[in-house]
C-alpha positions as CSV (number, residue, x, y, z in Angstrom):
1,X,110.6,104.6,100.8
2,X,109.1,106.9,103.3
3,X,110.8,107.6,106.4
4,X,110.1,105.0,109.2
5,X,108.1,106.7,112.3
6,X,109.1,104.3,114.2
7,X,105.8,102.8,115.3
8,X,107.6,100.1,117.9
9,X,110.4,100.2,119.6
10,X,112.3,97.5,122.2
11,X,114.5,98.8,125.2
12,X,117.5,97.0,124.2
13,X,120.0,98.0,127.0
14,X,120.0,101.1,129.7
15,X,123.3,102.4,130.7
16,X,124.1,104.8,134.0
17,X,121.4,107.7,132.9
18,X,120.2,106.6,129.3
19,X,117.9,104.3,127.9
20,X,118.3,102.8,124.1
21,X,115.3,101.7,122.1
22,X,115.5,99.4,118.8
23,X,112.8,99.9,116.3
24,X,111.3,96.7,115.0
25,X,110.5,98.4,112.2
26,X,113.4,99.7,110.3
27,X,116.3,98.7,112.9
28,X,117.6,101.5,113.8
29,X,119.1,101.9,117.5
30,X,118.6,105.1,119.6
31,X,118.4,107.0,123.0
32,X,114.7,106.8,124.3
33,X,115.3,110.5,124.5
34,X,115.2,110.8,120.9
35,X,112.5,109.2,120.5
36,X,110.4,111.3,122.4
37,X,112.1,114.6,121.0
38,X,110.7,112.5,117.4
39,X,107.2,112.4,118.8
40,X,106.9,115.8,120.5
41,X,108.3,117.0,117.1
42,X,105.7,114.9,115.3
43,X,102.9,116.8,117.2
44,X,103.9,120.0,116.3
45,X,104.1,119.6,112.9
46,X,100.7,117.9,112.8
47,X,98.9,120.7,114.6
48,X,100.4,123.9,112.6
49,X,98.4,122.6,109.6
């Protein structure tokens, strides 16, 4: 199974000075941080080939 992208997300709660996302993909629960680190990340990778 190829590793989920994470296509959309849902904030599910913010705390003091972070922000977590679900995806409704896969599941998985994360700091909407990550998830932009993920797509900047992405990016790169596509544009070095």
């Amino acid at each position: 199974m190829p590793e989920c992208k994470h296509p959309r997300v849902r904030i599910v709660t913010r705390e003091e000075d972070a922000e977590f996302v679900e995806c409704l993909e896969c599941g998985e629960i994360f700091e909407s941080s990550e998830f932009k680190d993920m797509t900047i990340e992405d990016t790169k990778l596509k544009n070095e080939f």
